[in-house]
N, C-alpha and C positions, 0 to 999 in steps of 0.2 A: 606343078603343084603350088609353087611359092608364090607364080600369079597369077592363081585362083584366090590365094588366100589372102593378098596384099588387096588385089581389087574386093574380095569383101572387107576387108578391114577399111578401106577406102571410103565406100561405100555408107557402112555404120556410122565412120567418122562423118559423114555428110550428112547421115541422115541425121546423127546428134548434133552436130551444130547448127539442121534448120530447125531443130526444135528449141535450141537457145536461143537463135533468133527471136522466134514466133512465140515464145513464152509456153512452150507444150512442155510445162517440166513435170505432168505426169509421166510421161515417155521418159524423163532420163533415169529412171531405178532399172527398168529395161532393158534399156543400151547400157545400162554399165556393165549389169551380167553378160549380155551378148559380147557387151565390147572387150572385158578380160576373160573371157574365154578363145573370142578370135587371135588377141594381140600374142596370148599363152601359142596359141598353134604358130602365131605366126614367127615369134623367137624361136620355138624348138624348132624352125625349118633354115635356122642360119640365115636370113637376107642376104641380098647384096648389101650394096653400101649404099645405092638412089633407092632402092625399096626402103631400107630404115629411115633414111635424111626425111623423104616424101611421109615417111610414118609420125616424123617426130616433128615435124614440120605440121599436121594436121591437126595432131595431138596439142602440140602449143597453142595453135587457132582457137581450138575448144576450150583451152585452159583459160586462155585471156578474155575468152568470150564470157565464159562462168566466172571470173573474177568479175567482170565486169559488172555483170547480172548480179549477185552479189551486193558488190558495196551501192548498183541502185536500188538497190529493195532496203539497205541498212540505211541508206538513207531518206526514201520515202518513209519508212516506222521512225525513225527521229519527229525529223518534219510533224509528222501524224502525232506525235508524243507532243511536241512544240502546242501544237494546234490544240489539243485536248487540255494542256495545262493550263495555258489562256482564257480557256472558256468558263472556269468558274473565277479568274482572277489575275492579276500580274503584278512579279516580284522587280521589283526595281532597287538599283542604290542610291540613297540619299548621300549630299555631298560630302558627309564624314565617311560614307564607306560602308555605312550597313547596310544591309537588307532589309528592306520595306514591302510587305504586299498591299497590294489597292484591292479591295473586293469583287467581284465583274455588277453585282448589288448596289453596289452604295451611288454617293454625286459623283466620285470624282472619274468614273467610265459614264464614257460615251459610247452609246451603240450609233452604227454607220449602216443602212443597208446598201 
């Protein structure tokens, strides 16, 4: 019984990290249900001790993978933020220190194509 349950919990784990990979994150609301419903059977079944390590060893993978995914999507919507404020203008500091915006309208922008 423990590995039936270990090889699907194995399995899930797989199949949710190819979907981290592959950017399927409609699929991960899915696998999370599926996934704490498996991992619940698979605690109340006692493990060994290479069933758990291989569980939590999996689980890590997936965690570092979704951290990962994460801070590149926080940081593509910066960027994206960066890119969108420029476009009507840019705030620069003159040599005393303050804050100066140049209009993206007036002489002192250049457009470049």
């Amino acid at each position: 019984m423990t590995d039936r349950i270990t090889s699907r919990c194995e399995n899930l784990l797989k199949e949710e990290w190819t979907a981290l990979r592959t950017g399927d994150f409609e699929k991960l609301p899915g696998l999370t249900a599926r996934k704490d419903a498996l991992i619940t059977e698979f605690i109340q079944l006692a493990p060994n001790g290479a069933a758990l390590a291989r569980m939590t060893w999996l689980m890590d993978r997936n965690g570092k993978l979704l951290a990962a995914r994460c801070a590149g999507i926080r940081a593509a919507a910066v960027r994206l933020a960066e890119t969108r404020s420029v476009k009507d203008g840019l705030s620069l500091y003159t040599q005393s220190g303050q804050k100066e915006r140049i209009d993206a309208s007036g002489p002192l922008m250049e457009r470049r194509a």
